[in-house]
N, C-alpha and C positions, 0 to 999 in steps of 0.2 A: 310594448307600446309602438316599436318601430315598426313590429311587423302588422300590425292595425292601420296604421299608416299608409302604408306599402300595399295592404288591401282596398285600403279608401281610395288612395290616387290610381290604382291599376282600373277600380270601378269606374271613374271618372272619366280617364283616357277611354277606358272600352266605352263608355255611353257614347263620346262623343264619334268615335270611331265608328259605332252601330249608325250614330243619325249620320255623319258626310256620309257616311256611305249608302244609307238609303236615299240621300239628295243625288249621290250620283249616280245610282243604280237608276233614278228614274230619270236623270236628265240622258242617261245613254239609249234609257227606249226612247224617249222624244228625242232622239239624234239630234242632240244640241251638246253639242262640243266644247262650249265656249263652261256650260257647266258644271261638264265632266269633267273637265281640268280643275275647274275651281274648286268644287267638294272634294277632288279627290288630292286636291292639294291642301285643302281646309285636315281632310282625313289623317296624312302623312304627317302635316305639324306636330300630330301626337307624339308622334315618336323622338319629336327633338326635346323631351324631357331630359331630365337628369335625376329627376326624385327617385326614379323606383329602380331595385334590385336589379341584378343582370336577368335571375328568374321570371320577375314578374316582365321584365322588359321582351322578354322573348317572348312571353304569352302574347303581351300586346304587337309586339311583328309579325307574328303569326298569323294572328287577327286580320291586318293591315294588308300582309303582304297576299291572304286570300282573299280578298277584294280587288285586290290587282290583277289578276286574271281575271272579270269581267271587262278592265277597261284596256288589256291586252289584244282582249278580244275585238272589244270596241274598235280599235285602233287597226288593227285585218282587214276590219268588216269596211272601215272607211276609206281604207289605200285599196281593196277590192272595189268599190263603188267610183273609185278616179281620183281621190283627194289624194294629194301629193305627200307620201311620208319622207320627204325632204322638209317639207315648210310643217307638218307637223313636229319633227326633230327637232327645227326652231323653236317651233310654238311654245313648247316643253320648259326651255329654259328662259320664258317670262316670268316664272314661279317666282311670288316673291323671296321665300326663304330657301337658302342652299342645301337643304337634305330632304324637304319635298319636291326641290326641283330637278334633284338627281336620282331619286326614286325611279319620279317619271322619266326620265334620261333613259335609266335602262330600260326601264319598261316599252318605249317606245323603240330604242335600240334593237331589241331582240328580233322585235318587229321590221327594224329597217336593213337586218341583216341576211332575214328570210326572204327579203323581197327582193334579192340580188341588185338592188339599183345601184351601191356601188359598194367595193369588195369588203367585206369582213374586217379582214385589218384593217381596214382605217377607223372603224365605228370601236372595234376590240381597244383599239391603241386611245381612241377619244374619250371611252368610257372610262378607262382603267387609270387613263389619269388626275379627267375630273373629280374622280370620287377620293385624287387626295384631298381635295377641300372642306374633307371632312377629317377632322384631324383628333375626334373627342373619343377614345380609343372605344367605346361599348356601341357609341352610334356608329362610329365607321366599321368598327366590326362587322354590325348586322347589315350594315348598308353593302359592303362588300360581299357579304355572304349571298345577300338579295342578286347583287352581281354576278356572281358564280352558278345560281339556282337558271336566273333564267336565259342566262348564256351557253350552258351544257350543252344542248342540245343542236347548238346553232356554230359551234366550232369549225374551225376550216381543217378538219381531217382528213386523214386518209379516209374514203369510204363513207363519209358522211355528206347530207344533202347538198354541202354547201362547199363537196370538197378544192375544187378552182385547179392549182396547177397542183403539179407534185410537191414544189417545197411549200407548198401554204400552209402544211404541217408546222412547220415552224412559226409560224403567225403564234399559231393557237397554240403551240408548247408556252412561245415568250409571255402569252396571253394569260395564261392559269400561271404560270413562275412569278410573274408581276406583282398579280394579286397575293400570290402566296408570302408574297418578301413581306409585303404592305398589311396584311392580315397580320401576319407573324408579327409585326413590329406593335402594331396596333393592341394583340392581346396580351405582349410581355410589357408593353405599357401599362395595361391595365392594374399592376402591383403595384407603379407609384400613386396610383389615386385613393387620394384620403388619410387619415392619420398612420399612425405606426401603430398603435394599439390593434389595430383591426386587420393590420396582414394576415392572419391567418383566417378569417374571416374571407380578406378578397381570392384570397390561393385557391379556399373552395369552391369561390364562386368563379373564377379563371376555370376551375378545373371542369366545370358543368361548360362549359362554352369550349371546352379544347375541340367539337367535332367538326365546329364550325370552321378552323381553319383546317383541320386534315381534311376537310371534307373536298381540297384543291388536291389533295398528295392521288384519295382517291379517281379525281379527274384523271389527274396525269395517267395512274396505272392503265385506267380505260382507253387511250387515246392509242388510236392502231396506228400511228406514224410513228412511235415509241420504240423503237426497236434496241438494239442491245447497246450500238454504235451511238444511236444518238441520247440513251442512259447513260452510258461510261465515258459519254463527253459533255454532256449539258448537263444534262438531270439531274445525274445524282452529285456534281461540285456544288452548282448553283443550290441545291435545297441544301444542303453540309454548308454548305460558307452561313448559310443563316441561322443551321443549328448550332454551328461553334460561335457564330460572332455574337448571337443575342443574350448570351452568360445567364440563360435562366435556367435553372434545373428542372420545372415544371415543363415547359418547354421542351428542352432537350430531349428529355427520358421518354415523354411522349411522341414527337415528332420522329425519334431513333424507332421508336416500334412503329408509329406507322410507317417508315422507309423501309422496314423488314415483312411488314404483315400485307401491303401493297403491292408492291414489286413482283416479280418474277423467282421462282428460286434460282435460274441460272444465270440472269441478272445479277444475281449478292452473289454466285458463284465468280462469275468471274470479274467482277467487281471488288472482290473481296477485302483488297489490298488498302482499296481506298476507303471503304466501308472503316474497315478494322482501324485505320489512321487517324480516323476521327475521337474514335472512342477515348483516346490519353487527353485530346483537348477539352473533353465537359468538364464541369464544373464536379468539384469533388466529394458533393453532396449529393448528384446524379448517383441512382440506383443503376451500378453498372452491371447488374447482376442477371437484373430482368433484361436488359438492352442484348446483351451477349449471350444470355440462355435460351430466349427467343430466338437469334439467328442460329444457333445451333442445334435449336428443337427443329428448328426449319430445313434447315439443310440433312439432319438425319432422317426425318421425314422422307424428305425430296429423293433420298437415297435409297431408303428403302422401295418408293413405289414407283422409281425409273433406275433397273439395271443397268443401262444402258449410259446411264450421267454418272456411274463409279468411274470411267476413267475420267474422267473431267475432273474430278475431286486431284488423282493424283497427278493430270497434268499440271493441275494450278498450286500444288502443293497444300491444298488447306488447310491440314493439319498442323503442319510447321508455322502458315500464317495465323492462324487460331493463337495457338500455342506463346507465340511471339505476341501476337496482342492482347494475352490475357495477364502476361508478366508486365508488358508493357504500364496496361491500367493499374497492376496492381503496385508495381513501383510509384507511378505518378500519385495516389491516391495512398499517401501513406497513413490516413485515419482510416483507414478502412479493414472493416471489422471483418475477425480471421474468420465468422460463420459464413459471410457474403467472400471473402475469396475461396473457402472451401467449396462452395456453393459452385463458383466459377471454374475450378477446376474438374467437379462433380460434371457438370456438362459438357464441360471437353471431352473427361472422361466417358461420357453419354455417348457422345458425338462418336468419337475413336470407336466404340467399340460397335456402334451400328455401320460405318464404314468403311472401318477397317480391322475390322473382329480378326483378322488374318496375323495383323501385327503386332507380335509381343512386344516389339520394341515402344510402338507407339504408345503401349498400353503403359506400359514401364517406364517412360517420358514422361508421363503426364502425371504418375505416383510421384517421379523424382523430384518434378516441376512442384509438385504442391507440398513436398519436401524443405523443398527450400524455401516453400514462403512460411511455414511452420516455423522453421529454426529460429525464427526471432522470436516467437509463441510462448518455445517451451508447451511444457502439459497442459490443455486444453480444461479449464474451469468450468467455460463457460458451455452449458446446457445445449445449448442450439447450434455450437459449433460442434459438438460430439456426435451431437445425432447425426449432421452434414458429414463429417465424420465416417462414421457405420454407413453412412449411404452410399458413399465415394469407396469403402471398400466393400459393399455389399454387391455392387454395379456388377463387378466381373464375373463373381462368381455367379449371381445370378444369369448374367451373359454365357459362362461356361459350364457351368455345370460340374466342376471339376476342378479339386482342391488340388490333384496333379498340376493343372497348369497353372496356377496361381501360385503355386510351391517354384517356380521358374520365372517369376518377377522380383527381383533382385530389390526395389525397395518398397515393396507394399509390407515386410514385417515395418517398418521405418516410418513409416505413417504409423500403425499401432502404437509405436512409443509415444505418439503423442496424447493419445486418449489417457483420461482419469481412469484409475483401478478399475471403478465399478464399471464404467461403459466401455476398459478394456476385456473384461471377462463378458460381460454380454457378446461385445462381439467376436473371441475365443468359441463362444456357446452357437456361433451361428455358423462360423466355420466345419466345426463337430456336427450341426446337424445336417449341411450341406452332404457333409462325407454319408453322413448313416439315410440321407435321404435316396441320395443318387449312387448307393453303396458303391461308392468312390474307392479303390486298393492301393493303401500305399505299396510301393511294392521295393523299393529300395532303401540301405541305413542311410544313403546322405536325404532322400525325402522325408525320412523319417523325424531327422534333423531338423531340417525345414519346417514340418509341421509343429515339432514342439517348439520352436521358435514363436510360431503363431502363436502357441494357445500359452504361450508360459505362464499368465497368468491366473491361472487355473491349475498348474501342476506346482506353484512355491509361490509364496508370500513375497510382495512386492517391499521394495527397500523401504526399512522405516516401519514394517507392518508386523505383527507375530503373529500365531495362530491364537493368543490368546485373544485377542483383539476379538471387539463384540463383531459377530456377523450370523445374519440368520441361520437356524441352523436346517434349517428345511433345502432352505437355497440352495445353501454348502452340499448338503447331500446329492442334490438336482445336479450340480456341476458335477463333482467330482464321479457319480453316476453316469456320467456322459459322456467322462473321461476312459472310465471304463469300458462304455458298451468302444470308443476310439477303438481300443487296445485290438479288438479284434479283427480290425478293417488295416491293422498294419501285418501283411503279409504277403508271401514269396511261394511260390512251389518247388524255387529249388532249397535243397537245406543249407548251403553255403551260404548264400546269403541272407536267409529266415536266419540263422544264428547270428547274422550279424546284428541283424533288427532286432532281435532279442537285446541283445548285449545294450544297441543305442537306447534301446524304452527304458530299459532298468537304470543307466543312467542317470535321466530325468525325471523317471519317477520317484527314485531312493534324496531328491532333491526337496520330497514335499511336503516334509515335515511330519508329528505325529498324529496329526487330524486325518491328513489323504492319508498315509499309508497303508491301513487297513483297507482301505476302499479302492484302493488301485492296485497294489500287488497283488491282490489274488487275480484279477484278468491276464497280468502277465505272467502270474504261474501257471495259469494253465494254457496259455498258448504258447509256451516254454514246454509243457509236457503234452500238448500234442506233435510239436516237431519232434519231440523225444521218441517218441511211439513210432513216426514214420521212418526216423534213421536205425529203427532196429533191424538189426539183422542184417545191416550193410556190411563193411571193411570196415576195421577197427578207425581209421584215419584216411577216408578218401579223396578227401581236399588236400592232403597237405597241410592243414592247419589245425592245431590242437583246441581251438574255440569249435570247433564242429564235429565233435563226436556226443554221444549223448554223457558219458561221465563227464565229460566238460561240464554240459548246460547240467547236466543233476548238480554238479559242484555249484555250479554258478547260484543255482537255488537254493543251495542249505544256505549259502550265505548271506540270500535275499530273505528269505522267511527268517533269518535268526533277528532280523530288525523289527520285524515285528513283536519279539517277544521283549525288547528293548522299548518298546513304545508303549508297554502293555495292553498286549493287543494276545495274550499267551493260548487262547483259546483258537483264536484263529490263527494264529502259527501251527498250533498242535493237528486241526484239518489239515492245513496243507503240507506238512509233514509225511502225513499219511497219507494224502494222492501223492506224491512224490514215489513215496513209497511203494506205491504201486503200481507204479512208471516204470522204478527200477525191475519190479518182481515181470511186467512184461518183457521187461531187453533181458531180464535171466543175470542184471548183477547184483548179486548176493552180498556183496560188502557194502555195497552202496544202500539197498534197503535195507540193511543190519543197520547201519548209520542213522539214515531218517527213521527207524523205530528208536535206537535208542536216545536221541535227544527229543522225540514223542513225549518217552518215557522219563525224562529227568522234569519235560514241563509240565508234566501230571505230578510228578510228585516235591516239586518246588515252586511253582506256579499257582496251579489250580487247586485252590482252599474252600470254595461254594462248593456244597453239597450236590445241589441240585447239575452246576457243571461239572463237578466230578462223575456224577451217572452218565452224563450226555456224551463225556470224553470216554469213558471207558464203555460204552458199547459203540464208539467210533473205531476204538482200539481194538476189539474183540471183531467187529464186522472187518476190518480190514485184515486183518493176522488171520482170519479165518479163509478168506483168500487168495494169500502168499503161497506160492508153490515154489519158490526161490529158492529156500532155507533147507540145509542138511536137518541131520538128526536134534543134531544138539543145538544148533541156534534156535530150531523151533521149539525145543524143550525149553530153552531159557527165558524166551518172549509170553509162550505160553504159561510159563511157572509164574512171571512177574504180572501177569492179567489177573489171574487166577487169584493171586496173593490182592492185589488192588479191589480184588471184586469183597474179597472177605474184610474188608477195612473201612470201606462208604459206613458212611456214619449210620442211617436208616437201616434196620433191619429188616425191611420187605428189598431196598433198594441195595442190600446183601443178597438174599436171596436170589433174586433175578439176574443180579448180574453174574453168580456161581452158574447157573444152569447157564446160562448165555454160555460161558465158559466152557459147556459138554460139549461143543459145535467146534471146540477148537480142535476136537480128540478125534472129529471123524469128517474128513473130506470125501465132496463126492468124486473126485479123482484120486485115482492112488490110492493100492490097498495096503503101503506104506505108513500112509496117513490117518490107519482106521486102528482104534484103540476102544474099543468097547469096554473095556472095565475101566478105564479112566474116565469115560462117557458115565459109567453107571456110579461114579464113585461122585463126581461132580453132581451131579442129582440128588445122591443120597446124601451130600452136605449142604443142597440146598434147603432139602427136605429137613434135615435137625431146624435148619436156621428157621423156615417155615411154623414147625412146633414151637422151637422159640414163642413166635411173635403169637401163635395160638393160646399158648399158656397166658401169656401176658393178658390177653385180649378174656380169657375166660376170668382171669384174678379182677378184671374191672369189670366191677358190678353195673348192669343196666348197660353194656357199652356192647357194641354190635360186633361180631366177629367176623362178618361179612370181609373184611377186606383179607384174613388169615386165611381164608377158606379159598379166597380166589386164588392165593397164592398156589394152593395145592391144586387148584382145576388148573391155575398154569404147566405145572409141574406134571400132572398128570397129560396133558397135552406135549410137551415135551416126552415124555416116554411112548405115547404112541408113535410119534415123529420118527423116533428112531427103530421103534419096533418094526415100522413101515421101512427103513432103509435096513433093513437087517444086520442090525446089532446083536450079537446071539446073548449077550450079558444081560438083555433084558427083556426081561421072561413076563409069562402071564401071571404069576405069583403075585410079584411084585405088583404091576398096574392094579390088579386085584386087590392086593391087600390096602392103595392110595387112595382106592376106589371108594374101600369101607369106610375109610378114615374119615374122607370126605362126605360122605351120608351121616355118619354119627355125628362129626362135628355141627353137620347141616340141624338134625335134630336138640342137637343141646342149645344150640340159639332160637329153638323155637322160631323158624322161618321157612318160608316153602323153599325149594331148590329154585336156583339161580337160572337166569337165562344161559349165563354162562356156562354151566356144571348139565343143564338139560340138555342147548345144543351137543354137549361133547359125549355124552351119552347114548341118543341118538344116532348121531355120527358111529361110535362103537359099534351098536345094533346091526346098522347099514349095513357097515363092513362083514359082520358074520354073516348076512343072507346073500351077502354075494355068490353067486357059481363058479366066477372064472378061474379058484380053484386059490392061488398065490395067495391074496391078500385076506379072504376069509380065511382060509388054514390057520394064520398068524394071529389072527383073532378068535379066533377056536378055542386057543387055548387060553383064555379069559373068561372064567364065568361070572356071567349076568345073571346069574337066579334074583340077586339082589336089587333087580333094577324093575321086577315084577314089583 
């Protein structure tokens, strides 16, 4: 209903505003003067409403005020022709009503100031005062504004048409400061009018009309008699006394940005002191956030794209004064919410680091600084202060590039303690990919130290929390994954020190309970046993210290992996067991891989009860013991007897099988003719072969049931005999494959099924080999006859 209203009277006002104004439009072509004042004072009384909105009110000024240049014009063209714009000046204020007669005032002013008849300042100083007589904050507003529009142009500048002596600059600085005091008062008046129910109402509407008073701040910045001297001595107290004394927040916050958005940056540069001195006196519902992030966005700007104004920065100490007025606000402002002082520190931080990227110290002040307005905090709840948060420590490194120098700010772990679990492991996770992005090296145990300070929560459960506690388990994997790829970005070229880093990782990782452990100690096994590898073959003890030889770190790892089997995690203990193992069998120590096999061997046979892992761990066991060159006679007799014995025991009778012939590969290495046992070779065969019939018999006693998997067992078997026949085994002869050969054709026909892909290729293959010429390998095959394959 109001805003119907408000449409109805803004139609009215403009009707009547459409006709004075075509009465005056035609009394100025019949140059009658006496008319054009009249309608055009008839026109302006419009504006002495009060019914309508500030919105609609400005449409109708609008209206109003471009109609007034026709009768500006008017007014040129008649002090051109000889009419005196003295006695027209008078004329002017015959008007009956005081804010169409001051319309025309300026209107005709602009005019009497261009015409140099007498100086500037006097008409600037007449105007500026009349127009307090209007005292009804939305009419004088616009009425002032009207004064500012068409006075611009007509200033006593430096460099402008009208500019007189040299200090007339100051006329026209007092000139626009005047107005601005008077505007200013005028629109933080505007809040008392009307009920209380509707202040928020009027706030919005103040807030649509704030351009109109900046719209003097922006005068001022244009004025080229403005210089630095007479900013840091007029300018900027006089416009600050009005933003502290007028206790408006709207106001303020606004009027603070346009002082910064206007201005000069070397201006606020070395200005700074007084700039920043203001900021403790707003009012404590001023958003002090935006006010101080804007001068800082400004000044690291400024810095960036004039080399030349960095020393300026550290003649005037900005940093320190920054710094000093951001505690200052934040003391005085003690409602003020930890996301907007993080916020404020975040930009310091901004600032510091496009300025003065050089200085850790400064970088490391400003962590300390936001430290201590933390510690009244405690742990950060809220949402929007955590993410400000991750932002404040995301800055740097995104700045360096480099988790090293970040590892050399004494309290950025210290801000982390503030963050909640969850968004302290996030940002743990950002640190980690920092490193894996910019493959970042730690390369020392105290940085090592350092970094898991960082990421702690991601390597142990935070106080109060267990591993049983609900958490996704996808996530969990992601982190602790991440942790791992970590493990291999901490490293040294020399091994003194690599052993140290070892020693600190294991530390902090044996801290992570039974969930990480599986998922992180094997990175650090094995970059454990690649330093192992490289200190072979050195001096027993070349450092001096007994943590740096490799029986150390082997040591250090049986007792790392044995935690594993405590977490039941027995399978992947039992792998790395066996790299271990084969760490030692490269450095050539014999008791130390005697060691890591037999506690292999006790979690195979107290441990590991699934069938299906029993196969998986004993052909780990059999592949690795198959290339141990470490071991005398009889330990390899012993390792090998207990494989051997383990294979004949798997509960599956194919998965017997297989894993006995696996076992002929322990009898014959291809180095060392030591190591070659041909009748133990053919004797392992020939018991995998019973066990084979075994499962044959079985398979033929079940009626309708396919024997297809019995048969593969023997084309395995039979492939194994070649293998060796080709490595020259003399224990196994053409007889033999011959007679597996038949075995496996009769068996083939009693299932009533064609031969296998499997049993065709390996026959074929056979064939091959006898048409060969090069003499060796057909020979070997020679003695095999194929009639049966006709």
């Amino acid at each position: 209903m109001i805003a119907d209203d408000d449409e109805k009277w803004l139609a009215a006002a403009t009707a009547a505003v459409k006709q004075n104004a075509f009465y005056m439009q035609r009394a100025i072509d019949s140059n009658n003067l006496k008319d054009a004042l009249k309608f055009s004072a008839q026109m302006l009384g419009e504006l002495r409403t009060s019914k309508l909105s500030p919105h609609k009110y400005y449409e109708l000024y609008i209206r109003a005020s471009d109609e007034l240049r026709s009768l500006e014009m008017f007014f040129r063209d008649e002090t051109a022709l000889g009419c005196s714009i003295a006695e027209l000046y008078e004329l002017v204020q015959h008007a009956g009503n005081i804010l169409p007669r001051l319309y025309l005032l300026c209107t005709i002013g602009s005019v009497y100031i261009k015409s140099k008849d007498v100086t500037a300042k006097d008409i600037l100083k007449d105007l500026v005062e009349m127009c307090r007589a209007v005292q009804h904050p939305l009419r004088g507003l616009f009425l002032r504004s009207y004064l500012a529009q068409v006075t611009r142009d007509k200033l006593p500048s430096i460099g402008s048409e009208v500019e007189g002596d040299t200090e007339t600059h100051m006329d026209a600085l007092e000139f626009v400061l005047q107005n601005f005091t008077e505007m200013n008062k005028l629109w933080v008046r505007m809040q008392h009018q009307g009920p209380t129910r509707e202040k928020e109402k009027r706030e919005k509407e103040r807030n649509e009309l704030r351009d109109l008073v900046g719209k003097n701040l922006h005068i001022l910045g244009q004025l080229e008699g403005v210089d630095l001297v007479v900013y840091r001595d007029t300018v900027l107290p006089r416009i600050l006394e009005q933003v502290v004394n007028c206790k408006d927040e709207l106001a303020q916050c606004y009027l603070m940005d346009c002082i910064i958005q206007v201005f000069p940056d070397d201006f606020h540069l070395q200005t700074l002191d007084v700039l920043l001195g203001a900021c403790p006196q707003l009012q404590p519902s001023v958003d002090i956030k935006t006010v101080l992030s804007g001068l800082m966005e400004r000044l690291s700007n400024y810095a960036a794209s004039s080399v030349e104004a960095l020393p300026n920065f550290l003649q005037v100490d900005a940093f320190s004064k920054l710094n000093h007025a951001i505690g200052k606000v934040v003391e005085a402002q003690v409602d003020l919410p930890a996301s907007a002082s993080v916020t404020l520190y975040l930009f310091l931080l901004k600032f510091t680091l496009h300025v003065h990227s050089d200085r850790l110290d400064y970088v490391d002040q400003v962590l300390g600084s936001c430290v201590s307005q933390l510690s009244a905090t405690g742990k950060l709840c809220d949402d929007k202060a955590s993410k400000q948060i991750v932002a404040f420590l995301s800055a740097p490194l995104e700045k360096f590039n480099d988790v090293v120098t970040i590892l050399k700010l004494t309290n950025y772990p210290r801000v982390m303690e503030y963050l909640d679990n969850d968004t302290n492991k996030a940002m743990a996770i950002i640190i980690i990919q920092s490193i894996l992005k910019n493959d970042t090296r730690i390369a020392t145990a105290d940085e090592v130290d350092a970094m898991f300070e960082l990421i702690k929560g991601l390597i142990k459960d935070f106080d109060g929390l267990a591993d049983n506690d609900e958490i996704d388990e996808e996530d969990f994997q992601e982190e602790q994954n991440s942790v791992a790829r970590l493990v291999h970005f901490l490293y040294n070229d020399d091994p003194e020190e690599m052993s140290k880093i070892i020693f600190r990782i294991r530390k902090h990782i044996l801290t992570g309970g039974p969930k990480r452990l599986p998922l992180t100690i094997p990175p650090l096994v094995f970059s454990a046993l690649k330093l192992v590898r490289r200190m072979r073959g050195g001096d027993e003890n070349p450092f001096g210290d007994d943590t740096s030889t490799p029986q150390k770190i082997l040591q250090l790892l049986t007792e790392t992996v044995e935690v594993l089997s405590d977490v039941s995690a027995s399978e992947l203990a039992l792998r790395l067991y066996l790299q271990c193992a084969q760490a030692a069998n490269d450095c050539e120590l014999e008791t130390v891989a005697y060691e890591f096999f037999t506690k292999a061997y006790l979690l195979y046979e107290e441990e590991i009860s699934d069938s299906k892992a029993q196969v998986t761990a004993l052909r780990l066991i059999i592949g690795t013991l198959q290339r141990m060159r470490v071991f005398n006679v009889e330990n390899r007799d012993i390792l090998t007897h207990k494989a051997t014995g383990y294979s004949a025991k798997l509960l599956k009778k194919p998965d017997q099988c297989r894993a006995v012939y696996e076992c002929a590969h322990l009898y014959w290495a291809e180095e060392g003719e030591n190591l070659k046992d041909g009748e133990r070779v053919v004797l392992c065969l020939k018991r995998a072969q019973k066990i084979a019939d075994a499962v044959q018999k079985m398979a033929n006693a079940s009626r309708g049931a396919s024997s297809t998997g019995s048969v593969s067992l023997y084309v395995e078997l039979l492939n194994k005999y070649l293998y060796f026949l080709e490595k020259g085994n003399p224990q196994v002869t053409g007889e033999t494959i011959q007679s597996l050969a038949e075995l496996i054709r009769s068996e083939t026909k009693k299932a009533e099924s064609g031969a296998g892909t499997f049993i065709t290729s390996t026959l074929r293959y056979m064939e091959f080999q006898r048409q060969q010429e090069d003499g060796g390998m057909s020979e070997k095959y020679q003695k095999i006859k194929m009639e049966w394959f006709e």
